[in-house]
N, C-alpha and C positions, 0 to 999 in steps of 0.2 A: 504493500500500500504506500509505505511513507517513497520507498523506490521509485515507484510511476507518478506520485507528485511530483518527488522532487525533476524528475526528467521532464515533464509538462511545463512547470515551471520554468525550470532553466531553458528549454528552448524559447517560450513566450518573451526571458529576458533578453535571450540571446539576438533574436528579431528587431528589439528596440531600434532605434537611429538612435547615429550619438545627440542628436540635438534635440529628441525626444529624452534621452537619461539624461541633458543637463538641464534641459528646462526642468523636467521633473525636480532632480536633485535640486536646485537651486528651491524650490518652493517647500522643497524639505529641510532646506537647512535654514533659510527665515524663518520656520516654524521651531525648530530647534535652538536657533540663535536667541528667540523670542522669549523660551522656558526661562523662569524662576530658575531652575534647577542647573539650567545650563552657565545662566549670570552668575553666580554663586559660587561655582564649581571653580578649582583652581588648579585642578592636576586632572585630566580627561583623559581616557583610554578612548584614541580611535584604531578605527580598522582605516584599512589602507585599500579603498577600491577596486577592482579589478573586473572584470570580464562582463561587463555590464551593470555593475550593483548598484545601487545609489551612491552617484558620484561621490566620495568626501576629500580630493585633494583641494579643492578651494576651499574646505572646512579645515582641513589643516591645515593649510598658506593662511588663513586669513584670523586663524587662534593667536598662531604661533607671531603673528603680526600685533593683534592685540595683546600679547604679554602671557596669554594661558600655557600650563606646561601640560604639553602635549606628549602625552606615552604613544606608542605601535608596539604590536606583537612584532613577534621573530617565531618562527615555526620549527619546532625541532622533528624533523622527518623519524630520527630514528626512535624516539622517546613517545611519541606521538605527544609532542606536547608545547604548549605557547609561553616562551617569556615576555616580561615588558621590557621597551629600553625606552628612557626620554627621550625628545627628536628636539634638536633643540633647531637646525635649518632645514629646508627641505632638499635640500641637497646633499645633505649627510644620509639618504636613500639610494640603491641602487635594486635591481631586482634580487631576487631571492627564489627560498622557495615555492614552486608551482606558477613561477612568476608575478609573483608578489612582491612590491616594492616593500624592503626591510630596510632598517640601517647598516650601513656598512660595517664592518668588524669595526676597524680602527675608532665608528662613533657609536661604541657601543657606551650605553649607560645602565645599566639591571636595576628594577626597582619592583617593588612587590607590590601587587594587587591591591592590600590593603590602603598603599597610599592615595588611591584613587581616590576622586569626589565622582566619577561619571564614568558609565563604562555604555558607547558604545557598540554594538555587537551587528554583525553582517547575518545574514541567509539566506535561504531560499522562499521558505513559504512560512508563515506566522498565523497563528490564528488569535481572535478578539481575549484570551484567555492568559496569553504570552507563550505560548508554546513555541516552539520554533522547530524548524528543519532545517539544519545546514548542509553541508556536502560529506557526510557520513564518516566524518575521523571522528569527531567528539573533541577538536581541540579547543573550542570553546565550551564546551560544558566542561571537561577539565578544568581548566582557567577557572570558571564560574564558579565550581561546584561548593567552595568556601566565602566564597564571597557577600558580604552585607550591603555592598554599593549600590547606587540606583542605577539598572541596565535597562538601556533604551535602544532598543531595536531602529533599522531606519527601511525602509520597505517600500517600494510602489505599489500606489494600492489594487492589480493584480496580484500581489503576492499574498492578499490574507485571504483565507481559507477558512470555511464553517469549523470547520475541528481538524486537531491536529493529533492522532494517540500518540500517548506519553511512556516513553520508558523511565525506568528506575534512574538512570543517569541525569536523565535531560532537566536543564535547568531552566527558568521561565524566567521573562523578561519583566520591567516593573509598567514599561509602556512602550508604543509605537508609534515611529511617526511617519506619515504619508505624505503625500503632496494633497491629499483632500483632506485627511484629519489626524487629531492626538488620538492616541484608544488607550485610555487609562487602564491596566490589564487588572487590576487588583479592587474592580466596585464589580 
């Protein structure tokens, strides 16, 4: 089940125009820029974009301009598992694994989860519940599965789904944000 979503999905995203995933994105990240939660926040975990997702490198050029300390994941292939490193330009990125812009070795910085104020999280399909589907490693519910921070999903809203079933692992999101609305996952 969750398999043929997730394939459904990904090809719907994969179809997009880029100028269709940055108008969206941009109307997603006003909407995030706008949160209480996001003004606040002083150390953010973003995902780093890729293969159609909601765009967030202007969300990270444009943190990292306003003064926010910006974390990304690093993927550890063999361990199956995500570190953070502060980004402190965007330039200290080069690709990585699965071709995912990561930081360089040399701008490596390690910092722990905990010190996060914001953790946003990538996927494929989300339902109004915060369920999520990602690309079936589990490196972010990993990452998540200790974590007390507010995690905000960022989504086109193709991507939510009447229900999503839940494994023992998966971790759930605190909200989502679309290019048409917030979905508070926790009323």
């Amino acid at each position: 089940m969750k398999e043929k979503l997730r394939k459904k999905i990904i090809d719907i995203r994969k179809n997009l125009s880029n100028s269709d995933v940055l108008e969206k994105s941009d109307i997603i990240k006003k909407r995030l820029f706008e949160m209480k939660e996001f003004k606040q926040a002083s150390i953010i975990l973003f995902y780093v974009s890729y293969d159609n997702e909601v765009y967030t490198h202007e969300m990270i050029k444009e943190s990292l301009s306003n003064g926010k300390n910006v974390l990304v994941p690093i993927t550890d292939t063999k361990k199956h598992c995500l570190t953070i490193s502060k980004l402190k330009r965007w330039n200290d990125l080069e690709h990585g694994s699965y071709s995912i812009m990561e930081p360089k070795k040399d701008c490596l910085q390690e910092i722990s989860i905990d010190e996060t104020d914001l953790i946003l999280v990538p996927g494929v399909a989300f339902d109004e519940s915060g369920n999520r589907i990602g690309h079936g490693y589990g490196y972010y519910d990993n990452l998540l599965k200790n974590s007390k921070t507010l995690r905000i999903g960022l989504a086109f809203e193709f991507q939510i789904v009447k229900n999503i079933s839940v494994d023992v692992h998966d971790v759930t999101l605190h909200k989502i944000i679309t290019e048409k609305r917030v979905i508070d996952c926790r009323k």
